[in-house]
C-alpha positions as CSV (number, residue, x, y, z in Angstrom):
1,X,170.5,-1.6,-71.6
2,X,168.4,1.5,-71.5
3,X,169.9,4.2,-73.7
4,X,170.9,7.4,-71.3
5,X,173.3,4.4,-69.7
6,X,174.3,3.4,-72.9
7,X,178.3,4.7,-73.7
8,X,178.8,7.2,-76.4
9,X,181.4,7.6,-78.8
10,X,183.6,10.6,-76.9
11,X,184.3,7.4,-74.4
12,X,188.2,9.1,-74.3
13,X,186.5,12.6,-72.8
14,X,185.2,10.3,-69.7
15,X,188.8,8.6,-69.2
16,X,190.1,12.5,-69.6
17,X,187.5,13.6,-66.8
18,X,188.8,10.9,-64.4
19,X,192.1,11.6,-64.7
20,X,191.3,15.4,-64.2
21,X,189.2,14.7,-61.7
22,X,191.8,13.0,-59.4
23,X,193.9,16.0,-59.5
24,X,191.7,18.8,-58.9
25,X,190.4,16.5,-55.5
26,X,194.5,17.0,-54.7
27,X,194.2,20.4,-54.8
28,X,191.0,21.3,-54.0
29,X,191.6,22.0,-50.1
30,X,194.7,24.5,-50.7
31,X,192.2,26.0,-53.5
32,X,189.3,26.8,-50.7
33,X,190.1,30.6,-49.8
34,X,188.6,34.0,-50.6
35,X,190.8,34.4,-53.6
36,X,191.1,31.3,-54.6
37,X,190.6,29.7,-58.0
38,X,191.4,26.3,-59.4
39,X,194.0,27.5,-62.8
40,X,196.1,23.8,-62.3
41,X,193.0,22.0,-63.5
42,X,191.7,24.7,-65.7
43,X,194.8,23.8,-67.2
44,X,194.6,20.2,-66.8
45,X,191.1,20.8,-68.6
46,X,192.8,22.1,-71.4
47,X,195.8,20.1,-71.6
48,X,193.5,16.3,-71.7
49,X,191.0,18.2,-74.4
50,X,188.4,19.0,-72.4
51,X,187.9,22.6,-73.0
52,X,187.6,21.5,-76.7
53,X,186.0,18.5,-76.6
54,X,182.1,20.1,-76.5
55,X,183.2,21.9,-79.8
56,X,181.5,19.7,-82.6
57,X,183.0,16.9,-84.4
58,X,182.8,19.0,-87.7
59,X,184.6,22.1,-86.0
60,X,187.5,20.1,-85.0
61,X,186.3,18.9,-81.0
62,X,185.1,15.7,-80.2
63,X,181.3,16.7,-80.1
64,X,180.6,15.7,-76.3
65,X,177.4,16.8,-75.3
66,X,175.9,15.6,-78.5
67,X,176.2,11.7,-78.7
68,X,172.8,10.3,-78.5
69,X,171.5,10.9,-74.6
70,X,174.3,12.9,-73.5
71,X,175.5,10.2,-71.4
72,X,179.0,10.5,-72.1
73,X,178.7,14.6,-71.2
74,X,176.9,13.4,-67.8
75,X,179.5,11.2,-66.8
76,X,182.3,14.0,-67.8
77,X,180.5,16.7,-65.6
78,X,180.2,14.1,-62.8
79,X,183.6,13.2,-62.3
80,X,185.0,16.9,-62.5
81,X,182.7,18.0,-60.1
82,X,183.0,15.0,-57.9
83,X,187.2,16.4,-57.9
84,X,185.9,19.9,-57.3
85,X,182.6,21.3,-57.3
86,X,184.3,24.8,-57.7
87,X,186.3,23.1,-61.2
88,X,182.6,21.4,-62.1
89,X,180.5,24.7,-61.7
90,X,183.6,26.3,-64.4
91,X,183.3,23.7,-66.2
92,X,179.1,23.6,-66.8
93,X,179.7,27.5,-67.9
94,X,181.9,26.3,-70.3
95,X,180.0,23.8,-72.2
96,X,176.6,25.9,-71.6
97,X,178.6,28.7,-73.7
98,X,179.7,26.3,-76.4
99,X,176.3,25.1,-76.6
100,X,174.7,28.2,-77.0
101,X,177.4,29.3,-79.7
102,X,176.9,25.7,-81.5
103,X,173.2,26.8,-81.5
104,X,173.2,30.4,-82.2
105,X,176.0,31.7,-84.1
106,X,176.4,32.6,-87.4
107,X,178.6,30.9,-89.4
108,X,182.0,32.9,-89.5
109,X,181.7,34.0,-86.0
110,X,180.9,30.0,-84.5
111,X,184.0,29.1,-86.4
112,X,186.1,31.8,-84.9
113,X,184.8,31.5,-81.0
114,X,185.5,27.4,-81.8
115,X,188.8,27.8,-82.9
116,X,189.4,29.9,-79.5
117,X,187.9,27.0,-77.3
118,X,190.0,24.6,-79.0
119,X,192.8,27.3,-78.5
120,X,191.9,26.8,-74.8
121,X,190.1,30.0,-73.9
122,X,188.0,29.3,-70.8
123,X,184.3,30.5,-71.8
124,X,181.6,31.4,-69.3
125,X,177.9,32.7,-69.2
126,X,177.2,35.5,-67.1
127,X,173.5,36.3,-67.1
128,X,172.9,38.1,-63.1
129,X,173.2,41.6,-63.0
130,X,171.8,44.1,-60.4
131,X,168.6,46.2,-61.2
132,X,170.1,49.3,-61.5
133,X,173.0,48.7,-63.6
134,X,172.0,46.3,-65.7
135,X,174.6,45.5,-68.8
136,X,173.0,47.7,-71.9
137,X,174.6,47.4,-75.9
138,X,174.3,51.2,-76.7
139,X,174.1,52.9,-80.6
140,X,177.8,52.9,-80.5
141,X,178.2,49.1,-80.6
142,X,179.9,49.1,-76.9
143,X,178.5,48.3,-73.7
144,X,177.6,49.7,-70.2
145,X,177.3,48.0,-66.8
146,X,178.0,44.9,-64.9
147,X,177.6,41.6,-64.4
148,X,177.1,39.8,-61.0
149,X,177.5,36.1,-59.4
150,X,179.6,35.8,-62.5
151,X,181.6,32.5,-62.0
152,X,185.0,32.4,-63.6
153,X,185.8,36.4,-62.9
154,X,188.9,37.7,-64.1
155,X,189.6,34.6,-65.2
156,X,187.2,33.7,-68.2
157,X,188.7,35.1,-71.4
158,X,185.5,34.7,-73.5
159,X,181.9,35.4,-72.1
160,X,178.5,34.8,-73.1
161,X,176.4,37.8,-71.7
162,X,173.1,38.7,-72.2
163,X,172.3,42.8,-72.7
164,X,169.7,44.9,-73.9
165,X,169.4,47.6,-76.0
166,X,168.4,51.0,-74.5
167,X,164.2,50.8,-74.3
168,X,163.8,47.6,-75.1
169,X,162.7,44.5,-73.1
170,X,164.2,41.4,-75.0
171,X,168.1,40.3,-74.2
172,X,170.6,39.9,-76.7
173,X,173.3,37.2,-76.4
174,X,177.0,38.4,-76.8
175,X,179.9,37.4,-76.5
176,X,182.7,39.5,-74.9
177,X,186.9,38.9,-75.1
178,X,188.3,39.4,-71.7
179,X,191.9,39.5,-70.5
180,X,192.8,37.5,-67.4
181,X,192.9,39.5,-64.2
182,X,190.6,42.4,-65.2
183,X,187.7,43.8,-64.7
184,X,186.5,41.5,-61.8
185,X,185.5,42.6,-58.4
186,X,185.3,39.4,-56.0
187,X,185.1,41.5,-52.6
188,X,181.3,40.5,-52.1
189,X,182.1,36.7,-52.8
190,X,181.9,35.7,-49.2
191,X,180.3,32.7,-49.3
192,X,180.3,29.7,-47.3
193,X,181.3,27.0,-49.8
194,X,182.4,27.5,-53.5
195,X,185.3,30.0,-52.6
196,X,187.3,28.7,-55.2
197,X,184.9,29.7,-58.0
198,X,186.1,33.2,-58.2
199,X,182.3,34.4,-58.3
200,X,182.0,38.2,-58.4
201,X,180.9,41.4,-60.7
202,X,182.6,42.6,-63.5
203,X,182.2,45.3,-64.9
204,X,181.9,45.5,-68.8
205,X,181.9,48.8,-69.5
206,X,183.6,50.5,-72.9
207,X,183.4,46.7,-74.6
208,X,182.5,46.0,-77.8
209,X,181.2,42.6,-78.4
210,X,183.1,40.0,-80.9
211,X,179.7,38.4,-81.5
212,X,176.2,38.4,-81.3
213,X,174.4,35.3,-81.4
214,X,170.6,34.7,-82.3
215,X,167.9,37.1,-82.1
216,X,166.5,38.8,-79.0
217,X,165.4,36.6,-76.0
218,X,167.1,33.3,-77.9
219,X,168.9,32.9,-74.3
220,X,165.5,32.1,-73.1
221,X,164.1,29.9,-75.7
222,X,162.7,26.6,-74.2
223,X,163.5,23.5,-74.1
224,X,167.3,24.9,-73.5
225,X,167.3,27.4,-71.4
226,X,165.4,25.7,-68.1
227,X,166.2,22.1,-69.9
228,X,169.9,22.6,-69.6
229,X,169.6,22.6,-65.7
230,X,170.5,18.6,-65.9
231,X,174.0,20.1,-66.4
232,X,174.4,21.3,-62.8
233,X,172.5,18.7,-61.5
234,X,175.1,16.7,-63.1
235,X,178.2,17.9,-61.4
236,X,176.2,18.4,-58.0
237,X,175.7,14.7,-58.4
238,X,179.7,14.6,-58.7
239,X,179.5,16.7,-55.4
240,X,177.6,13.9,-53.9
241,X,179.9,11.3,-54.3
242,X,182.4,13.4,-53.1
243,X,180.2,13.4,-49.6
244,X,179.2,9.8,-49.7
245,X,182.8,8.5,-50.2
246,X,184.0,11.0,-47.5
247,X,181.7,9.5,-45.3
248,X,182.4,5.8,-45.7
249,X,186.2,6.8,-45.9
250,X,185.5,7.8,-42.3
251,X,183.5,4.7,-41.3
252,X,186.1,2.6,-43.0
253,X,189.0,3.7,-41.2
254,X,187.7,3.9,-37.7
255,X,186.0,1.2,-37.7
256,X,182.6,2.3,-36.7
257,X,181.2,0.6,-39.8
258,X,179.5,-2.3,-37.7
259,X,177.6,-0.8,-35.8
260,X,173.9,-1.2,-37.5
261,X,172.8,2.5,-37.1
262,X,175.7,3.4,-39.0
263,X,174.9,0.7,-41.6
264,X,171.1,1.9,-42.2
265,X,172.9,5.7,-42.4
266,X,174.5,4.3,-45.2
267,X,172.0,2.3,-47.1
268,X,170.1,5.0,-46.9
269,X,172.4,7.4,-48.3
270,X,173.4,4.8,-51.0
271,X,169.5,5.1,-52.5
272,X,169.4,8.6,-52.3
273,X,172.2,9.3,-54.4
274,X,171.4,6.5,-56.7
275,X,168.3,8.0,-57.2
276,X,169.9,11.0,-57.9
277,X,172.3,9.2,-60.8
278,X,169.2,7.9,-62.5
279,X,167.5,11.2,-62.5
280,X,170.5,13.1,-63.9
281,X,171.0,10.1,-67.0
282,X,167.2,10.2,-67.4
283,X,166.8,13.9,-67.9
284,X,169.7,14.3,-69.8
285,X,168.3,11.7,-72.5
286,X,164.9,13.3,-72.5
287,X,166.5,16.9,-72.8
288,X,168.4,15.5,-75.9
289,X,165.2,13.6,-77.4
290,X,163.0,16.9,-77.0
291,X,165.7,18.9,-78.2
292,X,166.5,16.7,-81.0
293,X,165.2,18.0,-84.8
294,X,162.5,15.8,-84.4
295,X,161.1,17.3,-81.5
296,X,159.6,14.1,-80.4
297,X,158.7,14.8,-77.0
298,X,156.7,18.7,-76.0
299,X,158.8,21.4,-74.7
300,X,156.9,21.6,-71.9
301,X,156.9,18.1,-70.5
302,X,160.8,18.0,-71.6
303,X,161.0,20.9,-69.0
304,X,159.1,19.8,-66.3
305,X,161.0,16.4,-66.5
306,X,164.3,18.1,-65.9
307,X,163.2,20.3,-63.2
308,X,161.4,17.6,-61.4
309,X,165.2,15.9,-62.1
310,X,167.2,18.8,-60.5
311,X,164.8,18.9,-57.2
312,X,165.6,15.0,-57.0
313,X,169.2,16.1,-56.9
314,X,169.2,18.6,-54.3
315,X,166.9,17.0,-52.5
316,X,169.4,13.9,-52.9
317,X,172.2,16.0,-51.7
318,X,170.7,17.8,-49.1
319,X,170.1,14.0,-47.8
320,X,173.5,12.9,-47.9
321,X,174.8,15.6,-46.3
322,X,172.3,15.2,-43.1
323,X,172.9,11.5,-43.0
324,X,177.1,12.0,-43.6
325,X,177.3,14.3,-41.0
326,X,175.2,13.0,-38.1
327,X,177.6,9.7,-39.1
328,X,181.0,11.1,-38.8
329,X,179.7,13.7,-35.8
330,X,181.7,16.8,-34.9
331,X,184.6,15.9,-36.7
332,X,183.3,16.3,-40.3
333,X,182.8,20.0,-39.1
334,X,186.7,20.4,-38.1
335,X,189.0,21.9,-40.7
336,X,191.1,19.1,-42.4
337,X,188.6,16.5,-42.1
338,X,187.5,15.6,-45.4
339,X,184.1,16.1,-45.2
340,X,184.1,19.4,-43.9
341,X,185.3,21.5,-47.5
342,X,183.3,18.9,-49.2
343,X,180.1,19.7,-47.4
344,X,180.5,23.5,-47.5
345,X,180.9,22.9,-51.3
346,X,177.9,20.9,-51.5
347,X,176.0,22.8,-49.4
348,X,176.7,25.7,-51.2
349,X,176.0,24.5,-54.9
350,X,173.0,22.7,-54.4
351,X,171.0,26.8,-53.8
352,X,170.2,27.3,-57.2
353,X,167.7,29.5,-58.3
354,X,163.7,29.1,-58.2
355,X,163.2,25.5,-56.6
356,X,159.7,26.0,-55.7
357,X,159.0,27.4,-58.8
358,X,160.3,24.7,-61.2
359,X,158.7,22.5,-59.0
360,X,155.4,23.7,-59.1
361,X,155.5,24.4,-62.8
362,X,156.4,20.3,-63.1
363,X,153.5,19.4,-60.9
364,X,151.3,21.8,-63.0
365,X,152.4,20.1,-66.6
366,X,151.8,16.5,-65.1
367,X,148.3,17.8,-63.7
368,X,147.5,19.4,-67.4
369,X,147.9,16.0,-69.0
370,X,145.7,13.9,-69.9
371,X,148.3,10.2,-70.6
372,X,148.9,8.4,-67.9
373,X,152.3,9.9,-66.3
374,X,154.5,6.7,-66.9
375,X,154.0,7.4,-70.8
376,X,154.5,11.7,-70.2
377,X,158.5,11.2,-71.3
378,X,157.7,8.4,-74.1
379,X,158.8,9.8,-77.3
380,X,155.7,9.8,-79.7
């Protein structure tokens, strides 16, 4: 069996996941407003574990995210976001933040922001901010400014922000206690899909952080900061299911599954998002051998790998979305059908920042090499 399929030992975080994920899908419709945000299954998160299961074994979670390949942590991701992408995009933050503290913090300070998780605080990592008022740590140890496209506002209690320090260039990572319902300004978040997510600005100003992890720039050290994109891809993957089992729902239960055109739709969307399942698995096992203490594989090819692995994905998803919707016709676009919040969702989550660029930067690292590219991700 090859070893990103291969189950992990936080086997009881997937079972959670499943069980989550069949409730959030419940909700998820009556969630799908301006205002809305998905708290039941936050809660749920909380309640099967999940919030503290990417805490490490030694602090008291189960350590998700760090059996060997990750597979476990893809297949978590996967099923919440295949119950709500607006749940799964929460729910990346999350374990991004935990990572970043597992990696980063100081001793006293990663014990404290663990025991909160485990405490089920809902953590988040806010990192957009306008060019004008970008967030700034001044001499007085409090802060200035805003955050935007912050996922989670008003109601994340503990958040990973990067600010600078007035004149310099280099970010700082911080992390900043919040009380639910404050601060958070979700007027712009008008979007098409992902209304649920509760993205907007918040404004920061007057805080003092409760931690500061790393050094300057640590946020962008590689191969974490572009490697950890397999995450996303992960729950947009979740998001693809969601469509694909919309879709043959609809076939299924008119009846319209005989017809052969339909059939080829099908197939075809079938490869497409299996491709996508062995891209996620694949890049989340090379992230976790490059990033492992051995450092086995380059940063550079470890990156390159994962953002040739979240292209796949959208391009995956943008796939079964055509195919889906030219299936089920006009009424996947009517309210109430199932595909139609689905879609919007999908639609929505799959624009994530810089695709040309992290393609191009792949294309550039394969041309660079001089192996063979069927042994570029074979760990030395």
């Amino acid at each position: 069996m090859d070893p990103w399929l291969r189950p992990g030992p936080t086997a009881e975080s997937v079972a959670a996941a499943r069980r989550v994920s069949t409730l959030a899908a419940a909700r998820a419709d009556a969630q799908d407003r301006d205002d809305g945000f998905p708290a039941e299954d936050v809660a749920d998160l909380a309640q099967a574990g999940l919030l503290a299961a990417p805490v490490p074994a030694e602090e008291g979670g189960a350590g998700l995210g760090e059996e060997p390949g990750a597979a476990d942590l893809v297949a978590v991701l996967r099923l919440v976001g295949s119950g709500s992408l607006a749940l799964g995009r929460l729910y990346e933050g999350h374990v991004n933040a935990l990572q970043l503290v597992a990696r980063y913090a100081a001793p006293a300070e990663r014990h404290a922001l663990f025991a909160e998780a485990r405490a089920g605080h809902l953590f988040g990592v806010w990192n957009t901010e306008p060019p004008s008022d970008g967030l700034l740590l001044g001499a007085d140890g409090r802060l200035s400014g805003v955050k935007t496209f912050a996922s989670g506002a008003g109601h994340v209690t503990r958040a990973l922000v990067t600010a600078r320090r007035p004149g310099e260039a280099r970010p700082l990572m911080l992390v900043v206690a919040l009380e639910p319902g404050t601060r958070a300004d979700l007027s712009a978040w008008r979007a098409q899909g992902m209304r649920a997510s509760a993205t907007g600005t918040v404004d920061l100003t007057g805080l003092a952080p409760v931690a500061l992890l790393g050094g300057p720039d640590d946020y962008h050290r590689q191969p974490h900061f572009s490697g950890g994109a397999w995450r996303f891809a992960a729950v947009q993957l979740g998001g693809i299911e969601a469509v694909f089992e919309a879709w043959r729902g609809h076939l299924a239960r008119t009846g319209r599954g005989a017809d052969p055109h339909q059939l080829a739709r099908l197939g075809e969307g079938a490869i497409a998002l299996e491709g996508a399942r062995l891209f996620v698995g694949r890049a989340a096992a090379v992230m976790a051998e490059g990033a492992s203490a051995k450092g086995a594989l380059p940063v550079e090819r470890v990156v390159a790998f994962v953002d040739l692995a979240r292209i796949a994905v959208e391009r995956a998803g943008l796939e079964v979305l055509g195919l889906a919707q030219r299936s089920v016709g006009l009424q996947g676009f009517l309210r109430g059908h199932p595909l139609e919040r689905l879609s919007r969702d999908l639609a929505t989550y799959l624009r994530q920042p810089a695709p040309d660029r992290a393609l191009t930067a792949a294309a550039a690292t394969i041309l660079a090499a001089e192996e063979p590219v069927a042994a570029l991700w074979e760990a030395r």
